[in-house]
C-alpha positions, 0 to 999 in steps of 0.5 A, spaced: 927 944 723 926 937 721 924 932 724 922 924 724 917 921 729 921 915 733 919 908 736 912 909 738 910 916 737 914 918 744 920 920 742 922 925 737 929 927 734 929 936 732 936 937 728 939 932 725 937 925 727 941 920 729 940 912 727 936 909 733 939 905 738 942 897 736 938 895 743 933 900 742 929 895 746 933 892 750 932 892 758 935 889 764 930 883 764 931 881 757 937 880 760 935 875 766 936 881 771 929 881 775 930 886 781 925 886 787 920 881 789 913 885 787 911 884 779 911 890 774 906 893 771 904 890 763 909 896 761 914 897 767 914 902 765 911 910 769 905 909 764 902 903 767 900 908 771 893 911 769 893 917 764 901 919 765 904 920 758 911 921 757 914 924 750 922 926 748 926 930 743 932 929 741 937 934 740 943 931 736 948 936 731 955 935 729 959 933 733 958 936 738 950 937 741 948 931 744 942 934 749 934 934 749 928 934 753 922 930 757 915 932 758 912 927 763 904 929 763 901 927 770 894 926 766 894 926 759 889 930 755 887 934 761 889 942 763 894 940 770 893 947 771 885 946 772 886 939 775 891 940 780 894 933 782 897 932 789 905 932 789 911 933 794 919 934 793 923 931 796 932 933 796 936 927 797 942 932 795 941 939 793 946 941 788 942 943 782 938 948 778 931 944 779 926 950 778 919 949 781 920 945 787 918 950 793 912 951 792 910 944 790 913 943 797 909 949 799 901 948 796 902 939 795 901 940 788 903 941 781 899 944 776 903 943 770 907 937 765 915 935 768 921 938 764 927 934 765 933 937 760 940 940 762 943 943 767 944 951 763 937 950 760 933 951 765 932 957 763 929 956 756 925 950 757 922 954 763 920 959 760 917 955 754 913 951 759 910 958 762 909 959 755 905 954 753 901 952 759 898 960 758 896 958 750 891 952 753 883 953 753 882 955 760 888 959 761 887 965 757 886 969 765 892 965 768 897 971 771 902 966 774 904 958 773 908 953 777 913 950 771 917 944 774 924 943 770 929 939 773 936 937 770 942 934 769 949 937 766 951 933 760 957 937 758 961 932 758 959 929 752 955 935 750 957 944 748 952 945 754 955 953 754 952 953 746 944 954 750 942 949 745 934 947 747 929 952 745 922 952 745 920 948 739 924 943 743 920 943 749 914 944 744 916 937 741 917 933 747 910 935 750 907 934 742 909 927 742 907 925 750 904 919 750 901 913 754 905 907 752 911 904 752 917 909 754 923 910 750 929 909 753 937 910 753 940 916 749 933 920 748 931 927 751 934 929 756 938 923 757 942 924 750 948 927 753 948 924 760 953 919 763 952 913 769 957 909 773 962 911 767 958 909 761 953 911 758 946 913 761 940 916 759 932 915 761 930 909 763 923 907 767 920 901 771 913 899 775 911 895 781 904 893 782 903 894 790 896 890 791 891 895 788 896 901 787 901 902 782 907 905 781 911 907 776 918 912 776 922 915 770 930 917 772 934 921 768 942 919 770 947 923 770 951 920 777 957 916 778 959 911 784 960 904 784 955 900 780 952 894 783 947 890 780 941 887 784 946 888 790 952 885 787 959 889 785 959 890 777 966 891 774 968 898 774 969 901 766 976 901 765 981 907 766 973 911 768 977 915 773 984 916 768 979 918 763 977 924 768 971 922 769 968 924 776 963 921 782 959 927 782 953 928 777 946 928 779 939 923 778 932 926 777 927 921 779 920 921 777 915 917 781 907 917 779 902 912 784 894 912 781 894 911 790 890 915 793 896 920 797 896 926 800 902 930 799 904 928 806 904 921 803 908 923 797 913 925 799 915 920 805 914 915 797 919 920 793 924 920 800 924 912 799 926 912 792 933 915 794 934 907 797 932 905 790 937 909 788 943 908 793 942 900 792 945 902 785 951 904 788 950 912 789 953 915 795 949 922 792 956 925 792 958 932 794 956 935 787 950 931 785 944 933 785 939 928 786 931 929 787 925 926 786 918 929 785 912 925 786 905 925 784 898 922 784 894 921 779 888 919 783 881 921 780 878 923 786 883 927 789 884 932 783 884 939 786 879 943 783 880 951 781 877 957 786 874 950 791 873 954 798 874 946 801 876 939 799 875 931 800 880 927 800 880 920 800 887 918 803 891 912 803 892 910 811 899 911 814 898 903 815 898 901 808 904 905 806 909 899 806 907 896 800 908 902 796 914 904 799 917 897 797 915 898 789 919 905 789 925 902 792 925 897 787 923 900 781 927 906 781 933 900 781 931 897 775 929 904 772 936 905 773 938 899 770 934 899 764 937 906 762 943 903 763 942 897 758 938 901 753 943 907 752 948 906 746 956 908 745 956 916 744 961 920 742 960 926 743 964 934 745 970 934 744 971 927 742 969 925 748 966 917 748 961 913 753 960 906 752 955 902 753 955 898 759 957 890 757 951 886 756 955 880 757 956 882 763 950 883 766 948 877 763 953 873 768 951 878 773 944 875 772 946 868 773 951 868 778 
């Protein structure tokens, strides 16, 4: 299949490729919208945090597939099965199909890259991370690997029953994870998605919280009643006449390169939710929102057949810092993704339009 190399060598389009976004660039703080009180990263983006690498594919076909993949690699260039990172879950509500989980609940840590794509695709995008997980040097005795995938339905602007993701997606979204900036809006797995009535997709943020970073990248699928650094923001019109519902789900992804244990982890990924709240999500009866956390601390990497280990640990006492930078990246991590996505149209005619950057620039001033 063919495919081209798209802005910066982290996103690629597998199938027919589209024309990338008009405001490809675009984020919330170009357009005056700050959120929070701590300063992003150089990037503000989850790649501000040392070694995590981001890649996407993009499926676009005809009129009617609009889906993708993301790959997020805790440490780029490294084995995660051989060098284990520290991780925890955390369920804000569990209507989903996210694979992995338990036993990142279970263990405290991942041991493999982060999926994310849609809803009916779990499947096959698992079964292409097993895959080439077991083809790294190193893993040639490996019998059993726990793969992360979460999800999102994109049926709506997608034929999420055509099973369209296979293997050379997955494959491409992980050959292309790179450190840098993050492409954002219509890509990977946010192709298809919706949020707040208009169009979402990827979008990414970071704090630095003292001599920590951290950073978050969130596939938006969810509705609600968006309200912009606090304030309500006119709901599209005719959303619900258009049958467009509340229910939808969010994936969030959060990486620190401070030194936490998976106890710490997961008390990080449960404050995320508030991030997501301060949005406008009630986290619905049908959405399926969850978040996954990980430190990329070098001294905490866990080693393979160590019979013990040390680790340094953050002090529960220094925790509120790092609790403010997720709350507040999550949002305009939210936010980005809604200011970078592009009008779509897609199955059966189906349109979301970008959000009005207008108006969110007089959201900005007021």
């Amino acid at each position: 299949m063919a495919g081209m190399l798209w802005s910066l060598a982290l996103a690629v389009f597998v199938q027919e490729p589209v024309s990338p976004p008009v405001n490809a660039a675009l984020r919330a703080r170009d357009l005056g919208l700050v959120v929070g009180v701590l300063a992003p990263g150089p990037l503000n983006a989850i790649t501000d945090v040392g070694g995590v690498a981001v890649g996407h594919a993009t499926i676009v076909r005809g009129e009617d597939v609009r889906t993708g993949v993301t790959v997020i690699v805790p440490r780029a260039g490294e084995n995660t099965y051989l060098r284990k990172v520290p991780a925890a879950v955390y369920t804000g509500n569990g209507y989903g199909k996210a694979a992995g989980f338990t036993q990142v609940q279970e263990l405290g840590e991942i041991e493999s890259p982060i999926a994310l794509t849609n809803t009916l695709s779990v499947g096959a995008t698992l079964e292409a991370m097993v895959a080439r997980n077991l083809r790294l040097p190193g893993n040639e005795e490996v019998r059993s690997v726990n793969v992360v995938v979460g999800e999102t339905n994109d049926g709506w602007l997608n034929d999420i029953r055509g099973l369209h993701v296979r293997a050379v997606h997955v494959d491409a979204a992980w050959d292309c994870a790179a450190r840098g900036p993050v492409v954002e809006g219509a890509v990977g797995a946010g192709t298809g998605t919706c949020c707040f009535g208009y169009k979402g997709g990827i979008g990414t943020s970071s704090r630095v919280a003292g001599r920590w970073t951290v950073g978050v990248l969130v596939q938006t699928n969810f509705g609600g009643r968006l309200r912009v650094d606090g304030r309500p923001f006119p709901p599209r019109p005719l959303a619900e006449e258009n049958g467009e519902s509340e229910d939808g789900s969010c994936m969030i992804v959060v990486a620190t390169d401070a030194p936490l244990d998976a106890r710490n982890l997961r008390r990080l990924a449960k404050r995320a939710l508030l991030g997501l709240g301060r949005t406008g999500s009630v986290m619905s009866n049908g959405s399926g929102d969850y978040v996954i956390a990980f430190s990329t601390y070098p001294g905490n990497l866990i080693e393979p057949g160590a019979q013990t280990r040390t680790m340094t640990v953050l002090a529960n006492g220094s925790m509120t810092p790092l609790f403010r930078a997720v709350v507040e990246a999550t949002e305009e991590s939210i936010l980005n993704a809604l200011v970078a996505a592009r009008t779509t149209r897609g199955r059966d005619g189906h349109e979301a339009r970008a959000i009005d950057h207008e108006l969110l620039r007089r959201a900005a001033k007021r």
